[in-house]
C-alpha angles and dihedrals in degrees: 000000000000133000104227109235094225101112097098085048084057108045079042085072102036081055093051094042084054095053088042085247103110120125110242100238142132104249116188094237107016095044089107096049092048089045098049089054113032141021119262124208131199143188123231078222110125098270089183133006103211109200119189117221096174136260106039088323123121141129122238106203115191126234079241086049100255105146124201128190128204138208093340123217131236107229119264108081104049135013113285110241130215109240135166107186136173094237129352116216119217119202092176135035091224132109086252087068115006105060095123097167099080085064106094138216111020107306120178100265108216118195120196086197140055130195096031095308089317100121141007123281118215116225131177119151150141111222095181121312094342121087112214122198131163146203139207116242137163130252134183124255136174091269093045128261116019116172118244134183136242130193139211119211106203104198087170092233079051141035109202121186127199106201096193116195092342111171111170134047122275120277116228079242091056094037086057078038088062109020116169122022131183097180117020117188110213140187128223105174095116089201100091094339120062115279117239098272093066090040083059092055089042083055093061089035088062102021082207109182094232122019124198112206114215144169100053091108098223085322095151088175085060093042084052092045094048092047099039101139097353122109108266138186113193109192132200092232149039107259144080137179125204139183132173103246083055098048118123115247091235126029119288121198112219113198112213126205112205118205116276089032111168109236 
């Protein structure tokens, strides 16, 4: 696993909280650190618009309009919908997340894998005001563990993670990997991804305040299995739109619905 190169990030704050000049943002890993020293404001204004495509496939737009996409999927499943993002992340080198040509213009492409899947690929980036970091996971296969990728978009008000075709439990490396997290997107398949049980565990892992589930591909049984006793919202649409100042105080699970959803 991967140290994440963040500490002169982080000795860079602690610098600028020192001098009274730190921006008063929720950074995913120095949020604690902002927070303990000086007050943070934040607007009720929409600070990310999450839509659900289906599969592992969303897009992430910015309260500044920087619009990330995510694993995305080969037509077939779901309606194939018309984007034109700034960068599309890929988890998995398959068909189901890594179908890049439907994003158009000339978005930054950001691949989670190298050597056809065979091995982790580091990334670590800014693409505009969004910092983008990843981390290697496993996931299951057919022939048994193959290594995936998840990725942390730091906004700086949210920290939203993408937890691709995650199938384990969370290592304390990859929690310190992570750290906080406002929105966490999680699968529940429990085919190649983990099953609802483990997602549970991954939700108290990460104590995210909303959680989408994804990858059940329209599995309501899994979606019921995965929210037993937790507080759920389940919406008509696909879209949801999230800020800090409206954030729950414990995690809330939102339930999307992507067109061309089976009953």
């Amino acid at each position: 696993m991967w140290q994440h190169p963040c500490l002169a990030r982080h000795v860079l704050v602690l610098f600028l909280i020192a001098c009274g000049v730190a921006r008063a943002e929720a950074a995913c890993r120095d949020l604690h650190v902002a927070r303990s020293v000086i007050p943070v404001a934040y607007t009720t204004e929409a600070e990310a618009i999450i839509q659900y495509f289906g599969h592992n496939f969303f897009q992430i737009t910015t309260g500044q309009g920087t619009k990330i996409i995510t694993d995305p999927l080969a037509p077939g499943r779901y309606p194939t919908p018309y984007v034109t993002p700034h960068v599309v992340t890929v988890g998995r080198e398959h068909p189901n997340h890594n179908y890049v040509q439907l994003a158009q213009g000339h978005p930054l492409i950001l691949r989670g894998l190298s050597q056809h899947g065979a091995e982790w690929n580091r990334i670590s980036t800014h693409v505009r005001e969004v910092f983008i970091f990843n981390m290697p996971i496993y996931q299951n296969g057919v022939a048994g563990a193959l290594k995936g990728a998840a990725f942390i978009f730091d906004l700086g008000p949210l920290c939203i993670v993408h937890l691709g075709d995650l199938s384990h439990p969370l290592t304390p490396e990859q929690l310190h990997h992570i750290q906080h997290v406002d929105v966490a997107l999680i699968p529940i398949d429990g085919t190649y991804t983990m099953g609802p049980d483990i997602a549970r565990e991954v939700l108290q892992q990460l104590k995210p305040k909303l959680a989408i589930p994804m990858h059940y591909r329209d599995n309501l049984t899994l979606v019921e299995a995965f929210t037993r006793g937790l507080t759920t919202r389940h919406l008509a649409g696909d879209t949801v739109t999230v800020s800090q100042a409206s954030l729950p105080t414990t995690t809330e699970i939102v339930v999307l619905r992507p067109k061309g959803a089976r009953e």
